[in-house]
LOLO-920528 format. One record per residue (C-alpha): residue number from 1; x, y, z; residue in three letters. Coordinates in Angstrom, 2 decimals, padded with zeros to 5 digits. Each point is the difference from the previous one (the first is absolute). Last residue first. Layout:
! residues N
[drenmar NUM; [X; Y; Z]; ALA],
...
END
This chain:
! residues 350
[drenmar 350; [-005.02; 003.03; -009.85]; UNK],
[drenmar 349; [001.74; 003.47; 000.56]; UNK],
[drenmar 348; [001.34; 000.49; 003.11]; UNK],
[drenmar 347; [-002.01; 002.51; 002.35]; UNK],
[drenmar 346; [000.09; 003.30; 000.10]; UNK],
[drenmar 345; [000.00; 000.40; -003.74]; UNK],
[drenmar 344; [001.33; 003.15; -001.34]; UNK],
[drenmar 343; [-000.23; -001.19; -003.57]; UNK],
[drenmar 342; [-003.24; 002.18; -000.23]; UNK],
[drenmar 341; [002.29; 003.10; 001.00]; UNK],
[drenmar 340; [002.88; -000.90; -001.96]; UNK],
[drenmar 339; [-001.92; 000.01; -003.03]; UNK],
[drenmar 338; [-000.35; -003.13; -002.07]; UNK],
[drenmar 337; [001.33; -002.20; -002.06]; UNK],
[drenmar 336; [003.31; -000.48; 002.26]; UNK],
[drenmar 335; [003.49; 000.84; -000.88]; UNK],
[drenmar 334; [-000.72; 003.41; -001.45]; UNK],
[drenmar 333; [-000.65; 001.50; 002.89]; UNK],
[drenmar 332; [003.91; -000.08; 001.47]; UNK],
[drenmar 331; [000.81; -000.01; 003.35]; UNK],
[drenmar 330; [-002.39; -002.74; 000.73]; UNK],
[drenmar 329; [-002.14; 000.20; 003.05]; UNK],
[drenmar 328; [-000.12; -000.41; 003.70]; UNK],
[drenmar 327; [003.58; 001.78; 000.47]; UNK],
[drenmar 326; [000.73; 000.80; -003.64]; UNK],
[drenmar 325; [-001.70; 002.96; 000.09]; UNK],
[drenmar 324; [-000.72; 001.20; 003.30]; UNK],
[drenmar 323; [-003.78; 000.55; 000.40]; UNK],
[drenmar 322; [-000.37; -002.68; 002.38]; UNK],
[drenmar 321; [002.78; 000.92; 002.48]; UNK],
[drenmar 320; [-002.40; 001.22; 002.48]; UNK],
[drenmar 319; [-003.02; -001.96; -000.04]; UNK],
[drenmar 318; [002.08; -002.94; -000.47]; UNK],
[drenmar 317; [002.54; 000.79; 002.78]; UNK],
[drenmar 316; [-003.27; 000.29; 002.36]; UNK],
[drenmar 315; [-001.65; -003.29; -001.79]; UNK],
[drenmar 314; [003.74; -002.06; 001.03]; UNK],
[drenmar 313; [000.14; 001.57; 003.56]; UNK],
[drenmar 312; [-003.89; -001.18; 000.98]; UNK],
[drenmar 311; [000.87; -003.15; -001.69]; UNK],
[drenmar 310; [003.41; -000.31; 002.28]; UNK],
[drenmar 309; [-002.06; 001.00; 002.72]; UNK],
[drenmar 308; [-002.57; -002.77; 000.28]; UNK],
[drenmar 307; [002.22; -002.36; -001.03]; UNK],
[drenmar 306; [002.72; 000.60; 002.71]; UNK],
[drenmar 305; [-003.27; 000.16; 002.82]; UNK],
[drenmar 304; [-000.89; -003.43; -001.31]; UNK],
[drenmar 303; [002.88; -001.55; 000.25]; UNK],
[drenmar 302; [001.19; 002.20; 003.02]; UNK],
[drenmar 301; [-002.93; -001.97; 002.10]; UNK],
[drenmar 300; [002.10; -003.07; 000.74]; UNK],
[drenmar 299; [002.89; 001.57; 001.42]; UNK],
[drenmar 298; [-002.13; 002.14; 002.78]; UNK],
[drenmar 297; [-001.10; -003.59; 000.98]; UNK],
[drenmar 296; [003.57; -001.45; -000.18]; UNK],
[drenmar 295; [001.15; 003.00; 002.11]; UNK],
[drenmar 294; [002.19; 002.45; -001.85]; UNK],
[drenmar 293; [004.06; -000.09; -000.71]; UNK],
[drenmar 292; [001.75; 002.49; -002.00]; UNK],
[drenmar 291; [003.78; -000.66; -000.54]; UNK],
[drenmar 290; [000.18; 003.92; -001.56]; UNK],
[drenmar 289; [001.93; -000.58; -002.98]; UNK],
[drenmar 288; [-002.69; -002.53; -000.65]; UNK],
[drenmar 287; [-002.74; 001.20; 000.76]; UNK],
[drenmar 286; [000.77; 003.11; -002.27]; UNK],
[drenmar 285; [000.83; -001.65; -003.15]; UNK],
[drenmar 284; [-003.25; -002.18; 000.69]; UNK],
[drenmar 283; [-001.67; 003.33; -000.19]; UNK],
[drenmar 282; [001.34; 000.90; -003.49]; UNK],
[drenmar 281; [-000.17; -003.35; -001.15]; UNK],
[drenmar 280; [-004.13; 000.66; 000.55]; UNK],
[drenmar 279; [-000.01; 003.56; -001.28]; UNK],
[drenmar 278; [000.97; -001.03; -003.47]; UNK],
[drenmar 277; [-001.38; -003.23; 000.17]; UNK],
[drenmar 276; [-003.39; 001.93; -000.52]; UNK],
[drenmar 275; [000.91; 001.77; -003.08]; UNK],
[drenmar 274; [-000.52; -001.95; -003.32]; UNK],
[drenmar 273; [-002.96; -002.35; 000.97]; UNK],
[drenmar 272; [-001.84; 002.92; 001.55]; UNK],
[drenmar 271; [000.71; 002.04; -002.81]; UNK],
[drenmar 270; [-001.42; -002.47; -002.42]; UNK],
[drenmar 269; [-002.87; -001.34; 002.27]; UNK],
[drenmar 268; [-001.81; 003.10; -000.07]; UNK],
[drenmar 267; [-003.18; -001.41; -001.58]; UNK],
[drenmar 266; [-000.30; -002.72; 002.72]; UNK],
[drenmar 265; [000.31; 002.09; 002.61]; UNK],
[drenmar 264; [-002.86; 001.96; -000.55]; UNK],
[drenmar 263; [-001.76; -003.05; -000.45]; UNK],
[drenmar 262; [001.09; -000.97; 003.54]; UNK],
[drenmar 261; [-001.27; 003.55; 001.23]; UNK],
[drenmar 260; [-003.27; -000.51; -000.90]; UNK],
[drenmar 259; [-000.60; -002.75; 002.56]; UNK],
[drenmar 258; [-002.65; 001.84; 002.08]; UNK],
[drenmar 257; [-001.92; 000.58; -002.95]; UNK],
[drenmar 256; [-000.43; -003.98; -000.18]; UNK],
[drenmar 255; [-001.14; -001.34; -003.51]; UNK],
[drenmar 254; [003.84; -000.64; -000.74]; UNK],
[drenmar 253; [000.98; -001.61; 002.90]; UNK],
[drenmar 252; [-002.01; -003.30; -000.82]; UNK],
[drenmar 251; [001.22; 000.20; -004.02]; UNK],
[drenmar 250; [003.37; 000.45; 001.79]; UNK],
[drenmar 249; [-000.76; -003.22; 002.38]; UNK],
[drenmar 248; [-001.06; -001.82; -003.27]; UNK],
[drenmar 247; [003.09; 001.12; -002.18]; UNK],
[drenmar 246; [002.76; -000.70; 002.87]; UNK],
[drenmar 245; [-001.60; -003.57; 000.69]; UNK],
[drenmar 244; [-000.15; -001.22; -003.20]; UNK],
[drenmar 243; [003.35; 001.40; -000.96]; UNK],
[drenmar 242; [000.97; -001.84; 003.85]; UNK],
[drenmar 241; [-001.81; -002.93; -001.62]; UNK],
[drenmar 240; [002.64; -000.27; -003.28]; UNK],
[drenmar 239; [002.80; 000.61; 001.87]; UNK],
[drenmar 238; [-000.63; -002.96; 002.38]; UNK],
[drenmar 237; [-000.56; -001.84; -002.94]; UNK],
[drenmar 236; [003.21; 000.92; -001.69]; UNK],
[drenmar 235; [002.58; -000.02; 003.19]; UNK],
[drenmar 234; [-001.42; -003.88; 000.70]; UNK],
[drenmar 233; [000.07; -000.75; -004.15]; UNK],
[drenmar 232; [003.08; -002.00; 000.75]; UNK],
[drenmar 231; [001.27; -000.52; 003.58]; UNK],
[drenmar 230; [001.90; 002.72; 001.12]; UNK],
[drenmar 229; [-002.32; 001.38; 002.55]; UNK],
[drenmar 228; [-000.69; -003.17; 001.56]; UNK],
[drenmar 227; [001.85; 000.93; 002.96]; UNK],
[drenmar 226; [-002.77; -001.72; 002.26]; UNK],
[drenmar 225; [-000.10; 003.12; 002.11]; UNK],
[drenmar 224; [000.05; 002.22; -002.80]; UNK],
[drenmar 223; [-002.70; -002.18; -002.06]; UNK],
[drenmar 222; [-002.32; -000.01; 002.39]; UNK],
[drenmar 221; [000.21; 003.42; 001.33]; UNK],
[drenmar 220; [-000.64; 000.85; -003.68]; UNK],
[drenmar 219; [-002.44; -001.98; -000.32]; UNK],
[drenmar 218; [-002.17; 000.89; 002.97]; UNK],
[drenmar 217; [000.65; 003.68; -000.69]; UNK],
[drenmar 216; [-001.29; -000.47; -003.76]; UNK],
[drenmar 215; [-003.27; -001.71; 000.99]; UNK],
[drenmar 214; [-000.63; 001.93; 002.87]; UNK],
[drenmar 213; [000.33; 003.59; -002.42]; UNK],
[drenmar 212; [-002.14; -002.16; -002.62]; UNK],
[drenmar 211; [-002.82; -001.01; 002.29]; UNK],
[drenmar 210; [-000.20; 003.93; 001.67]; UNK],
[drenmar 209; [000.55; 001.22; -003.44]; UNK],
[drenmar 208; [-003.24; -002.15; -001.41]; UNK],
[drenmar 207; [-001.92; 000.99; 003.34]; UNK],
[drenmar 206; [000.28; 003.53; -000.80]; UNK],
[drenmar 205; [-001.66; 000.00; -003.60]; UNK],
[drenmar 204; [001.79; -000.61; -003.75]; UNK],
[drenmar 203; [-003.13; 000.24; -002.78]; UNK],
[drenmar 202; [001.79; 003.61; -001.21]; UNK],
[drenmar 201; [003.19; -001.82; -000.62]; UNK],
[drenmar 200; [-001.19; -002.40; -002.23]; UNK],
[drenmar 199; [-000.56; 001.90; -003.37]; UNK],
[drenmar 198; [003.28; 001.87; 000.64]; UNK],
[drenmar 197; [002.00; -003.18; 000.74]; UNK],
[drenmar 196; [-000.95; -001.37; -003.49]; UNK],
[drenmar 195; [000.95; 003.33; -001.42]; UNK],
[drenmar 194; [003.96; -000.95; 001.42]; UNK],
[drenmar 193; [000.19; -003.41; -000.87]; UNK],
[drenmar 192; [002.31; 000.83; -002.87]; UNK],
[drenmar 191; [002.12; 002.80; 000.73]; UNK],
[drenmar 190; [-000.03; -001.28; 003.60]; UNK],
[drenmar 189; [001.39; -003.48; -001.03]; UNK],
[drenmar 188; [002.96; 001.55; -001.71]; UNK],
[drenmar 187; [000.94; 002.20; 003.28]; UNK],
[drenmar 186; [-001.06; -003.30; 002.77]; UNK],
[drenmar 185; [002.74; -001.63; -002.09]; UNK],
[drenmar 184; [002.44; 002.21; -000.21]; UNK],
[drenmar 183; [000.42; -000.01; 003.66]; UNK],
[drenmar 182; [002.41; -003.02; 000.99]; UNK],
[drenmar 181; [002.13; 000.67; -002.69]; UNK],
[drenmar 180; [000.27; 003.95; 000.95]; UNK],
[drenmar 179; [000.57; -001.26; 003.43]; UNK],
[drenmar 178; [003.04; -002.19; -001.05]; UNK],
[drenmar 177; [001.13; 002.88; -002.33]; UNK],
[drenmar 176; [000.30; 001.60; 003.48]; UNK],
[drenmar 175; [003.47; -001.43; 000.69]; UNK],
[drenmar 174; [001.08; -003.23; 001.28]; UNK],
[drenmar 173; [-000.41; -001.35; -003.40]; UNK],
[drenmar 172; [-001.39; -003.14; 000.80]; UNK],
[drenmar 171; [-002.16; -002.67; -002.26]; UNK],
[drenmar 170; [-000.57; -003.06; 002.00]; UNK],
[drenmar 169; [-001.11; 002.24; 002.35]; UNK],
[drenmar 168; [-003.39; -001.17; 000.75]; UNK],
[drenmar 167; [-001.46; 003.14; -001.03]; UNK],
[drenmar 166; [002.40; 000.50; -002.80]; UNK],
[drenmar 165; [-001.30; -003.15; -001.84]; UNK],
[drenmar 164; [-003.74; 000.16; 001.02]; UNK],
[drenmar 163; [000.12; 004.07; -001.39]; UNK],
[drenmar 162; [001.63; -001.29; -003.45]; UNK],
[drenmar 161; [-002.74; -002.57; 000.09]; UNK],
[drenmar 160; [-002.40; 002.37; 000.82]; UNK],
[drenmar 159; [001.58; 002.38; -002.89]; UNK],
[drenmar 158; [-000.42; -002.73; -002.40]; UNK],
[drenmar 157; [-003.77; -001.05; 000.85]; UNK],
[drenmar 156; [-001.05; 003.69; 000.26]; UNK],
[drenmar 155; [001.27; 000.63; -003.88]; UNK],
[drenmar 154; [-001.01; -003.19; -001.09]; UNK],
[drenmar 153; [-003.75; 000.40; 001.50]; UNK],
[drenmar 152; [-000.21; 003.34; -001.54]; UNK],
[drenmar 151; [000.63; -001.11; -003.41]; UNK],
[drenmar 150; [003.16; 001.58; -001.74]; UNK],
[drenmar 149; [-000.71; 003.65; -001.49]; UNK],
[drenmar 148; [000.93; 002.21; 002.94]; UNK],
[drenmar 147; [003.35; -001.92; 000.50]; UNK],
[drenmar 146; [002.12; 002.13; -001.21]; UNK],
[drenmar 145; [-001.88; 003.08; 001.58]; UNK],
[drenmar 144; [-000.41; -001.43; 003.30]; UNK],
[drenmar 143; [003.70; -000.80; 000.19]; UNK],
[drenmar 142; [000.64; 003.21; -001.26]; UNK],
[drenmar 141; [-002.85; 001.36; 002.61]; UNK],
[drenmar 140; [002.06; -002.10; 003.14]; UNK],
[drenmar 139; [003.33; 001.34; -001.00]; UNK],
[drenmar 138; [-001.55; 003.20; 000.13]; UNK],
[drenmar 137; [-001.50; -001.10; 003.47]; UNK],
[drenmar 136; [003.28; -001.49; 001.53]; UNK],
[drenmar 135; [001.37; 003.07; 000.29]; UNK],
[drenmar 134; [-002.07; 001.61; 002.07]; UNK],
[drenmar 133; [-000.38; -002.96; 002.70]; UNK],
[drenmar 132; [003.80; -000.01; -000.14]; UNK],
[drenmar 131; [000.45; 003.18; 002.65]; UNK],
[drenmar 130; [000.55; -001.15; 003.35]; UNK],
[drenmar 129; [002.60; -003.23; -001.18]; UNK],
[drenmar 128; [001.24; 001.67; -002.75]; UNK],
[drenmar 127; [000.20; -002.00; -003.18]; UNK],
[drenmar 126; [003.26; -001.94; -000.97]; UNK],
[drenmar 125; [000.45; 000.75; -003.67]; UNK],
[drenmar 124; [-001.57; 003.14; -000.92]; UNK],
[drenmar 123; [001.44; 001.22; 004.01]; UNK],
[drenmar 122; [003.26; -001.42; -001.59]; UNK],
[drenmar 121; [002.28; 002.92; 000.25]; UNK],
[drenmar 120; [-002.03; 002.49; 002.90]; UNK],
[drenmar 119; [000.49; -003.50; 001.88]; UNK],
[drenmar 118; [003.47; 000.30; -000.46]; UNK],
[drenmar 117; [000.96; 003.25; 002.46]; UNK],
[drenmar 116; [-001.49; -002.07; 002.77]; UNK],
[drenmar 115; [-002.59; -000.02; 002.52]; UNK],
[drenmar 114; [-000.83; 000.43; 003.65]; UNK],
[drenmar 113; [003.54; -001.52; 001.01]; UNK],
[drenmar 112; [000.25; -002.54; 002.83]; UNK],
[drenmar 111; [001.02; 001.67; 003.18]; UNK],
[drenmar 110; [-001.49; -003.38; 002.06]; UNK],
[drenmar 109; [-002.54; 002.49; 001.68]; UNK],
[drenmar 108; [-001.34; 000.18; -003.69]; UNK],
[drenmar 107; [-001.12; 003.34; -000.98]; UNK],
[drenmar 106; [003.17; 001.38; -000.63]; UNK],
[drenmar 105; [000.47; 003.46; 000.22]; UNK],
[drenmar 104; [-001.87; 001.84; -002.95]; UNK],
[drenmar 103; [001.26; 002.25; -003.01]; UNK],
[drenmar 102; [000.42; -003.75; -001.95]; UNK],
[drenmar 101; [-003.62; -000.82; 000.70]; UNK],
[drenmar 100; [-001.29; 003.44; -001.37]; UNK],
[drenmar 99; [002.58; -000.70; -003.21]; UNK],
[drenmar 98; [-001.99; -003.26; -000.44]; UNK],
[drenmar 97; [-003.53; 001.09; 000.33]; UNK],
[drenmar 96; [001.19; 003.16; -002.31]; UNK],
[drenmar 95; [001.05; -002.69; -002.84]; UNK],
[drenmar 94; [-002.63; -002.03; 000.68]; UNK],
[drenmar 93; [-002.71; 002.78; -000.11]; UNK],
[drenmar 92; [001.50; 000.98; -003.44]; UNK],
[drenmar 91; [000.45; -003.14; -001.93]; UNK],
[drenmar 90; [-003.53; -001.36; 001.03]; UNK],
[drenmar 89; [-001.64; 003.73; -000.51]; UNK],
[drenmar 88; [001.03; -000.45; -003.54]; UNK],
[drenmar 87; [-000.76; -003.51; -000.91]; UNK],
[drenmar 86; [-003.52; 000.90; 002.34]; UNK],
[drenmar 85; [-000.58; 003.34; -002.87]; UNK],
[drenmar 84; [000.87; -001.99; -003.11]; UNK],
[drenmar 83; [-002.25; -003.18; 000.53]; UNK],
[drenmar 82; [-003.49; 001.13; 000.02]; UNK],
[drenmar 81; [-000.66; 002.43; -002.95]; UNK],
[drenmar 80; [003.11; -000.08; -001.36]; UNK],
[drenmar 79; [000.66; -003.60; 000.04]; UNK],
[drenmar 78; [-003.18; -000.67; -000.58]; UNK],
[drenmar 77; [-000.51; 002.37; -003.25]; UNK],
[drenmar 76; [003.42; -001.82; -001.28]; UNK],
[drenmar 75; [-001.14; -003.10; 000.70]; UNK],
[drenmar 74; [-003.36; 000.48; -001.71]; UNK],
[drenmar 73; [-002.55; 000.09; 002.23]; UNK],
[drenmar 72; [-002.85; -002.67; 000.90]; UNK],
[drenmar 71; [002.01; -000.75; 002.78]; UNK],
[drenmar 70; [-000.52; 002.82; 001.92]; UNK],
[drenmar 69; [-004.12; -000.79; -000.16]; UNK],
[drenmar 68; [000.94; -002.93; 001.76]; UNK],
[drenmar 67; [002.11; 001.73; 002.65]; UNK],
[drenmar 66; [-002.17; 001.34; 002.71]; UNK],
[drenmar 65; [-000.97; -003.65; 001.18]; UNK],
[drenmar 64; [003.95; -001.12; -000.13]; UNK],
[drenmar 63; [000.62; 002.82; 002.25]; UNK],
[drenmar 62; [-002.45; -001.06; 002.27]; UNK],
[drenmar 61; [001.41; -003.20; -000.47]; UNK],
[drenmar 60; [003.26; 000.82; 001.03]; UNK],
[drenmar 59; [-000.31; 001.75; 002.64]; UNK],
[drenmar 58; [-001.98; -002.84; 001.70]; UNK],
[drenmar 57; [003.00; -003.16; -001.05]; UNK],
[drenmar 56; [002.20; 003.22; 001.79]; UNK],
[drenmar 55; [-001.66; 000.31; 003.63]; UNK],
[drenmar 54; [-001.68; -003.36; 000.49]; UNK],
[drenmar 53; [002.13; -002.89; -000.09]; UNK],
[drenmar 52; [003.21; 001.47; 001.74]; UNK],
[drenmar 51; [-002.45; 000.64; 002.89]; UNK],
[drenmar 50; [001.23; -002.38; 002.19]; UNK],
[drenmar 49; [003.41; 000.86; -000.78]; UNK],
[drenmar 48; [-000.20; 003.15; 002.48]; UNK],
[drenmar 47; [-001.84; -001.72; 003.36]; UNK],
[drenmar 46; [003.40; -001.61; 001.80]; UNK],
[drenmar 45; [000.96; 004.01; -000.23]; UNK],
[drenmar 44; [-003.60; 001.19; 001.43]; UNK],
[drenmar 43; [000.91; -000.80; 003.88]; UNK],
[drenmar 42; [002.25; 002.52; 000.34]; UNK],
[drenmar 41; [001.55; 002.17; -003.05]; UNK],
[drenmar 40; [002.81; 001.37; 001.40]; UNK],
[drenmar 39; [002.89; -001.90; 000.10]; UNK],
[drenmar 38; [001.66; 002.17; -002.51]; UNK],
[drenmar 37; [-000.22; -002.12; -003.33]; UNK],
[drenmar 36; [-003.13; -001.13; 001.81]; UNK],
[drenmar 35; [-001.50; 004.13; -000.35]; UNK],
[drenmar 34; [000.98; -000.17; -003.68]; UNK],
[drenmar 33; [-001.90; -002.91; -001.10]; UNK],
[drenmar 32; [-003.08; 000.67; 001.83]; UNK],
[drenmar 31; [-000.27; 003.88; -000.99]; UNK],
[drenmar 30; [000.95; -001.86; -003.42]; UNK],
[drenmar 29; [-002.60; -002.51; 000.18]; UNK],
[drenmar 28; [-002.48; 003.20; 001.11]; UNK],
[drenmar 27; [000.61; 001.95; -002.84]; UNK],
[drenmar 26; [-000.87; -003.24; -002.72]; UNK],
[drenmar 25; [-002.85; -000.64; 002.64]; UNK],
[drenmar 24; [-001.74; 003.62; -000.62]; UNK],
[drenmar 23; [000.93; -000.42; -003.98]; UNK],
[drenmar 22; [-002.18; -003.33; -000.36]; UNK],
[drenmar 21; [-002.64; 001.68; 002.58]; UNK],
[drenmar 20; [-000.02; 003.01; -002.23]; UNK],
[drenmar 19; [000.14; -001.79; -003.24]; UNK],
[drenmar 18; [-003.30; -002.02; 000.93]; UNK],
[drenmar 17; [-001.86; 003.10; 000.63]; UNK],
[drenmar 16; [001.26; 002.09; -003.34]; UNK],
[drenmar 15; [-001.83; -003.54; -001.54]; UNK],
[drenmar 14; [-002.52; 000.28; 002.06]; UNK],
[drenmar 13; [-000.88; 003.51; -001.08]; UNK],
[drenmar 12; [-000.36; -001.65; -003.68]; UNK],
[drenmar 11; [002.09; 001.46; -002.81]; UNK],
[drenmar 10; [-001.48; 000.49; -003.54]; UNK],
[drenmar 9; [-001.96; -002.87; -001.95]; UNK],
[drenmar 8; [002.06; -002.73; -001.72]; UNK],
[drenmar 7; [001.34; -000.49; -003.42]; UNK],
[drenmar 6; [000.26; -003.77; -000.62]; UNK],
[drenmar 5; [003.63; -001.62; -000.47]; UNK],
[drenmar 4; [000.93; -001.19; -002.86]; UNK],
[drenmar 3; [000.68; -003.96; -000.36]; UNK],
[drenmar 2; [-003.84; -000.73; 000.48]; UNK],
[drenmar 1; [-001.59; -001.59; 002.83]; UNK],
END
């Protein structure tokens, strides 16, 4: 492999695919995560971290995968071509995140404050804990982009040592930088590995998932009950079969009709990423001022019923709020190459 990146071929339905189930189970750990904070999330709260593995290392190869050709850029045609418009929405959606969880009652039943004035301060600093996917990918492409010239191989054997270190926490931030160290990897091997996994995807066939999807669930049940999870390279293999996983099951998906709606998802992912805690801190708002108490078995199916809605909320705000300038877009054309309209992209750039 050579230190450039290859140009690839345009986007693959899997790939929109593979982002739909990675953004499906981003919504649902925060349906999860928001639901326990109540005492409402039934039998799925114990279930949450067991996914840790699979939603973000799979995000971030896809994006990796649509960002070789990215990297070929100048800086300066990067950063305004992919970098300008998430820097943007990053400050913006933060800011009206945080202000939306200052109008709220407390969403704690302890009356612990929703946010704080100082997070709009350092949110450059200390990332936001809903929002940081966004801007860790600029700081992914610079990284990219530095290091577009070393060989491959160095480039994915530093960042899986960086991953090894924070993944065992023997570095720990206690913020999402420790995410972003855990994830650059499976970004930098993407750009690299990424026409490879275009040759082999069309040879993937049912009983490959079924083996992988076994595979993974044995291990992770393995490793969870063992608590082996901090063990070096534990976090980074499992990561590295749940990509395996995510891409064969989407390649699966992807040549069923019936499934359509996953891809869908997947090239909406921006709005969905940016508005369905909106609606979900909302409702816990409301349980809480309201001591609301359900079955267990009711409990366990508002998971799914929260992440159901809150994408069904997020595409409705989308469709309506789209053409706002400087709501989904830049306020100001000239900070990205090209028109609004193409910049428009309902899903984040990668």
């Amino acid at each position: 492999m050579t230190g450039v990146p290859a140009i690839v071929p345009g986007r693959d339905a899997w790939i929109d695919v593979a982002k739909g189930i990675a953004i499906t189970l981003v919504v649902l750990y925060h349906s999860i995560m928001y639901l326990d904070e109540v005492g409402l999330a039934g039998a799925l709260a114990p279930l949450n971290p067991l996914f840790d593995t699979f939603r973000m290392p799979l995000f971030f190869f896809m994006s990796g995968i649509l960002a070789a050709s990215a990297i070929r850029l100048p800086y300066w045609q990067l950063f305004r071509k992919r970098m300008s418009l998430l820097l943007y929405l990053y400050g913006a959606w933060v800011t009206m995140q945080t202000l939306f969880l200052l109008a709220l009652p407390p969403i704690s039943p302890s009356g612990t404050p929703n946010a704080t004035w100082a997070s709009l301060v350092t949110l450059f600093l200390r990332p936001s804990s809903n929002l940081w996917f966004i801007y860790a990918l600029p700081l992914f492409f610079t990284l990219s982009w530095l290091m577009r010239r070393w060989p491959p191989l160095l480039q994915v054997a530093l960042t899986m040592v960086i991953a090894v270190l924070f993944g065992a926490q023997l570095l720990h931030t206690g913020s999402p930088w420790d995410k972003m160290g855990k994830y650059l990897v499976f970004f930098i091997a993407a750009i690299y590995v990424g026409p490879l996994v275009r040759r082999l995807v069309p040879s993937v066939r049912w009983w490959h998932v079924a083996m992988l999807c076994l595979g993974y669930a044995a291990l992770v049940v393995i490793t969870t009950k063992l608590t082996l999870t901090r063990v070096p390279f534990v976090l980074l293999v499992l990561s590295t079969l749940a990509v395996i996983v995510g891409i064969t099951v989407a390649v699966l998906l992807a040549r069923m009709p019936a499934f359509d709606f996953v891809r869908s998802l997947g090239s909406r992912t921006l709005p969905i990423y940016l508005l369905h805690t909106f609606p979900m801190t909302a409702l816990a708002a409301i349980l809480v001022a309201f001591d609301v108490r359900v079955p267990a078995m009711i409990a366990t199916a508002l998971p799914p019923l929260l992440c159901a809605g809150a994408i069904v909320v997020a595409l409705a705000l989308h469709r309506r709020f789209h053409a706002v300038p400087g709501v989904f877009t830049v306020p100001v054309a000239s900070w990205v190459i090209t028109p609004q309209r193409a910049v428009i992209s309902t899903s984040p750039p990668g």
